[in-house]
Structures are given as structure tokens and as C-alpha cells.
N, C-alpha and C positions, 0 to 999 in steps of 0.2 A: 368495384370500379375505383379507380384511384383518382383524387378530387382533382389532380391538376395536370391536364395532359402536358407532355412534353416534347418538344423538336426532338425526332429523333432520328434529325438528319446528321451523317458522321459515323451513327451508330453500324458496329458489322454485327450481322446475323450469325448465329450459336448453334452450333450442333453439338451436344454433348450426350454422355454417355447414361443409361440409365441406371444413375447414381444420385444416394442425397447427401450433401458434407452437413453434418451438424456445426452449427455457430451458435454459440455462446452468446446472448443478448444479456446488458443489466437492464432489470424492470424495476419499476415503479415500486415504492412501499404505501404509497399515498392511492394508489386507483385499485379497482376490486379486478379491471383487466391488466392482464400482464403486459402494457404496455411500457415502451424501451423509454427508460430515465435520461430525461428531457433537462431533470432538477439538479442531476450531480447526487442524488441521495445515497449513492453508495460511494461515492468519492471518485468516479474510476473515470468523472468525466460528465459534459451535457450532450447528451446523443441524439443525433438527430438520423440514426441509423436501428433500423431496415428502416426507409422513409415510405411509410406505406403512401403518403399523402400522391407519390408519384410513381410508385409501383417501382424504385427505384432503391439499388442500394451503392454506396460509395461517389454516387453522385451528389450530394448537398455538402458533405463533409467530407475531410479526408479522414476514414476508419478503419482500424482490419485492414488495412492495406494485405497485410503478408496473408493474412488467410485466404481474404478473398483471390489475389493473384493467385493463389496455391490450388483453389478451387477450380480456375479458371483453367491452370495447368492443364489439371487433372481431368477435365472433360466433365466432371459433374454435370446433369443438369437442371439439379434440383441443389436448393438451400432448403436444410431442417432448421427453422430457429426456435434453439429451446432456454429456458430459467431455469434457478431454481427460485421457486413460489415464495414471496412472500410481502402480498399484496394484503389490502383490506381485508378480503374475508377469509373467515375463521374455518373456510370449509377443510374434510379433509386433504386436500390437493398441498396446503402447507408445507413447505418445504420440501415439496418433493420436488424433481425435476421434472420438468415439462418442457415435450414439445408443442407448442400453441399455435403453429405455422408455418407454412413455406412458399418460397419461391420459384417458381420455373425461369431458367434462364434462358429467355429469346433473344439477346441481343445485347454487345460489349462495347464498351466504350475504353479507352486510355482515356482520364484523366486528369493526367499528370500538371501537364501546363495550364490545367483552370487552377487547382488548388494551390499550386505556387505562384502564379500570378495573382492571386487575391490576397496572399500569405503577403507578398513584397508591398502589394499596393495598404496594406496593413499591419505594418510588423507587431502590433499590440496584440495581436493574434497567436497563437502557440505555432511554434515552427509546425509544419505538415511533416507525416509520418513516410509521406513519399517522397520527401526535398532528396533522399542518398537512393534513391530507387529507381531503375528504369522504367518500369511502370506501374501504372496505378489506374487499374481494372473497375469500370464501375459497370455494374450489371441491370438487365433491366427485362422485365416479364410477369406474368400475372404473379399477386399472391392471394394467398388465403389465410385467414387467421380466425381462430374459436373460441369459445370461453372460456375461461380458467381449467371450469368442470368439465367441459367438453374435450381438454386437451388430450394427446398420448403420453402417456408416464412411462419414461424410463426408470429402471431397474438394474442393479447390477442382476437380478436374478434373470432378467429380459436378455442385457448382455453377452453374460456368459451362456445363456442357452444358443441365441445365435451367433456364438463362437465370437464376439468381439472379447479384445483387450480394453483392460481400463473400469473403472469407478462411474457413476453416474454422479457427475463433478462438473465444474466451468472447465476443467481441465482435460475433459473427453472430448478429444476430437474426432471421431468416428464418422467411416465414410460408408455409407446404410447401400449392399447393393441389391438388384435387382427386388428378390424375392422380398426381402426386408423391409425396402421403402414402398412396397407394391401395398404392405399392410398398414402401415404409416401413413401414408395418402388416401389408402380406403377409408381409414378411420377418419385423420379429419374430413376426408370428403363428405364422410354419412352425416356429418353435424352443419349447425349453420353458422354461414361465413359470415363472423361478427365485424368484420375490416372498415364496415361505415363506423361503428361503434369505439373502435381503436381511433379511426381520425378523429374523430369529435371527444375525444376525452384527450387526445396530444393538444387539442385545439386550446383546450379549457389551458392545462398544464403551461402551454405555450403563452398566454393570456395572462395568468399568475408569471410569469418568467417576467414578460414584459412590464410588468406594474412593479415590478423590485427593482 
């Protein structure tokens, strides 16, 4: 359950396709869960994206604008968010890629005009990635997320057996359909949905942020 309900009056209702777009998350090097780097520890930024606190993505920040819009295009209606590991523990999951979680897409929102209206009312802020864009998609529906060990591990050898292009890299952007994500959501279905576990360790992290 996600800790902070939200108005989600505005919002339109989502019909999409039974599809999952894999997204690229940076995680933590500092937590034993693959939770998304809050610290900037990989330099690529302080993310406050997939916001599980709200069941919400693209909404607290402006992030992935172009992917997510792309996703939204494309009727997906599932987000794969996967890493590659390489959190606190030593297990073997280490650098492999992982997907840790996803999203079902219930419901879309444009955006656009909150994130540059807090941009202006703040210009000390990094310009927003949607200020040249006409929209800026923010999504919103259950997730789920598992332990490290609990994750699905992608493989180029996974991959190529079901006929995707591409590396098991940040740089895979594959779109998992029917039969594929049917296996993907079974698995993490079968395990338990650590998502209390993910807020309360952004929480700490968020906590440490504020005391710097």
C-alpha cells in the first residue's frame, strides 16, 4: 500500500496493452534493497523516482520524461523496473541485472505545468526535462517490489532465447509482451512484496539527505 494517498482528481483512466516496458532505475550502493538513489551515489542525479511512497511515478519530480511519455504512447500497461545490483550485500545477485518490480498503469496525468511552475517559482532548481516538451506523462497504479534475492534476473542468455535484441545493460530498453511478462509477474508475484520495506529505508536515506 503506498504511505501517502493521493488527489486523484484530474487524473484519466488507462487502458493499455498487455505489455511491460523495462525502465532503467539507479539504486542505492549504501542499502541491502535495491532502492532508487535518493543520494546522487552514482552521479546521474537525486531520484525521487518510481515514488513508491505514492504509488506514483513522474509525479514528485520531473524524470524519464521521454521514456515514460514513450510508454505511455505505446499502450504498455505495465513498468518492469529493473538495476544492475550493486547494493550492500555480498550475495550472488551482485551485479547482475535485476528486475525488483513493477508497476500497473491505472491512471495518467499531463504534468507538465506543475513541474515548470515550481521550476520558475524556483529557478535554483535544475531546469525540468519537460520545459521543450509537450507533455509530461505521470503515471499512477499499484506496485510491487521484492528482495534483492527474490528478484527476476535478466540474462542475455534469457534474452535471446525469447527473441529480444540487446545486452542485459541500463541501455535495454525492451518491451516484454504478453507471454513474457505473464512469467515476470508470476515470479515476482510468488515472493513477498517487500514495498513497506523500500519506504522505510527511502525514509532513513531521505533523513540522512536532510541532516547534510
Amino acid at each position: 500500500m503506498p504511505k501517502t494517498q493521493i488527489n486523484l482528481e484530474g487524473w484519466q483512466d488507462y487502458r493499455g496493452n498487455m505489455a511491460g516496458s523495462l525502465l532503467y532505475v539507479e539504486t542505492s550502493h549504501q542499502t541491502e534493497m535495491p532502492v532508487r538513489d535518493q543520494l546522487n551515489e552514482n552521479e546521474k542525479g537525486f531520484f525521487y523516482e518510481p515514488n513508491y511512497e505514492t504509488s506514483t511515478y513522474g509525479l514528485m519530480s520531473c524524470c524519464n520524461v521521454k521514456n515514460i511519455n514513450a510508454i505511455v504512447r505505446a499502450k504498455s500497461r505495465y513498468i518492469l523496473f529493473g538495476t544492475r545490483y550493486e547494493g550492500l550485500s555480498d550475495s550472488e545477485m551482485r551485479n547482475k541485472y535485476l528486475i525488483m518490480g513493477y508497476m500497473r498503469i491505472d491512471k495518467v496525468k499531463d504534468v507538465r505545468t506543475r513541474h515548470i511552475q515550481r521550476y520558475m517559482s524556483n529557478p535554483n532548481l535544475p531546469e525540468p526535462e519537460c520545459m521543450q516538451m509537450e507533455h509530461n506523462w505521470a503515471v499512477w497504479g499499484p506496485m510491487r517490489f521484492v528482495s534483492m534475492n527474490d528478484s527476476f534476473v535478466v540474462t542475455d542468455e534469457i534474452l535471446k532465447e525469447w527473441g529480444y535484441k540487446g545486452h542485459a545493460s541500463r541501455q535495454l530498453k525492451a518491451v516484454f509482451g504478453k507471454e513474457h511478462l505473464e512469467k515476470i509477474l508470476a515470479h515476482l508475484d510468488s515472493k513477498a512484496d517487500m514495498i513497506d520495506e523500500y519506504i522505510a529505508t527511502v525514509d532513513e536515506l531521505k533523513e540522512a539527505l536532510e541532516e547534510e
